[in-house]
Every structure is written in structure tokens, then in C-alpha cells.
C-alpha positions as CSV (number, residue, x, y, z in Angstrom):
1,X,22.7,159.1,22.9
2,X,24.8,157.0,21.1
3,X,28.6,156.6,21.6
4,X,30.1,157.0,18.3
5,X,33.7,157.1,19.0
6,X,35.8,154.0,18.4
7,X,37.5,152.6,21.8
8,X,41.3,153.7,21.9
9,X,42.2,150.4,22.7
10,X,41.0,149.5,19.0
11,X,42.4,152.4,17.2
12,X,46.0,151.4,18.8
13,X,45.2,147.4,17.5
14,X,45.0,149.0,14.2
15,X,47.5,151.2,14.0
16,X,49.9,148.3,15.5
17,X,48.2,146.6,12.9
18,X,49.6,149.1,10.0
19,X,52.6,149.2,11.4
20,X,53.4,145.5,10.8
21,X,52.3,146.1,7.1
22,X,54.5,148.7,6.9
23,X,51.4,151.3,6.5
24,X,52.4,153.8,9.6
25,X,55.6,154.9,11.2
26,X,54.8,155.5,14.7
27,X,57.0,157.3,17.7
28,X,55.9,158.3,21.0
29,X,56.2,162.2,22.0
30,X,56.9,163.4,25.6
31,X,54.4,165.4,27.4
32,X,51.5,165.3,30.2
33,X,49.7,162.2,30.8
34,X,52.9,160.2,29.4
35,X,52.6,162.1,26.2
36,X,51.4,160.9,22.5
37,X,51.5,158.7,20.1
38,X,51.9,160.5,16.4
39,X,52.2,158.2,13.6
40,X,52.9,158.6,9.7
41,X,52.1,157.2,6.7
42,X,55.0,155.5,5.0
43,X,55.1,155.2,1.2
44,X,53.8,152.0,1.3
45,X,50.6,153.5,3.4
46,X,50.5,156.1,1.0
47,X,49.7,153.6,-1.6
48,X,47.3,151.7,0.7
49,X,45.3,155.1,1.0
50,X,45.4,155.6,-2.5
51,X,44.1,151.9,-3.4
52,X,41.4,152.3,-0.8
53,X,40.1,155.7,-2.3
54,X,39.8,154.6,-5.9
55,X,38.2,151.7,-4.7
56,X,35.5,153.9,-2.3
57,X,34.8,156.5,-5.2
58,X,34.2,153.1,-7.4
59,X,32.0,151.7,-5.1
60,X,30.2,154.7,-4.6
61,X,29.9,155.5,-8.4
62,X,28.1,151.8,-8.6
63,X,25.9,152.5,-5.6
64,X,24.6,156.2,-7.0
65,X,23.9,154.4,-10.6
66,X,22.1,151.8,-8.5
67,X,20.0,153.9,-6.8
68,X,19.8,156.1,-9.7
69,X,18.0,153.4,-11.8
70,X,16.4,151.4,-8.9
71,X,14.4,155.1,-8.1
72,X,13.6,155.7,-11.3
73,X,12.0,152.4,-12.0
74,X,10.3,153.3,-9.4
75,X,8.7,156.1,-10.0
76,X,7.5,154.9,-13.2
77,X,5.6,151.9,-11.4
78,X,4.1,154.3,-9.2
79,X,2.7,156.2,-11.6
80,X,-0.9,156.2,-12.8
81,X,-1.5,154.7,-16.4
């Protein structure tokens, strides 16, 4: 089976990562095991989210009428005369 979690050692790169863009806020929390990191979004990750989600939903838009039009042509190549 395939191991489709990220490594934690990556997904703290990346968030140390945000945090010298100024994307996340991050503190460390006591409890077991040495406790936890919880971060925020700051205002400027905030906007970062929102660029990244207009451009997904226009990427995806493009995609659908891609394969919107590429099924469709063909379909009509597939069928008989």
C-alpha cells in the first residue's frame, strides 16, 4: 500500500518556509511528547490562500472545458458515418 502522507520533516520545511514570507504565525504549545506546533495564517497568508484558490478554480475551469471538448470530439470520430 502506498504511503501517502507527507514526511513531517517536510511539512515543518514548509511551514518555516511560510513563516519567512510572512504566510503563518507559529508558537509552540506545552504538552506530552514536548507538545505542538499550531500555526496561523497571518493576513498576508490569508491573501496567499486566496490567490492560490482563484487560481486552482481557474485552472480547473480550463481543464473541464478541455476535457469537455477533447471528449466530445471524440465521440464524434468514433462514431459510425
Amino acid at each position: 500500500m502506498l504511503d501517502l502522507l507527507p514526511d513531517l520533516s517536510s511539512i515543518y520545511r514548509v511551514i518555516a518556509d511560510l513563516e519567512e514570507q510572512g504566510a503563518v504565525r507559529s508558537t509552540w504549545t506545552a504538552g506530552a511528547g514536548g507538545g505542538r506546533k499550531t500555526c496561523q495564517l497571518t493576513d498576508e497568508g490569508w491573501a496567499l490562500l486566496r490567490f492560490w484558490t482563484e487560481r486552482f478554480r481557474a485552472e480547473q475551469e480550463g481543464l473541464s472545458s478541455f476535457f469537455e471538448r477533447v471528449g466530445s470530439a471524440e465521440l464524434r470520430q468514433r462514431d459510425p458515418p
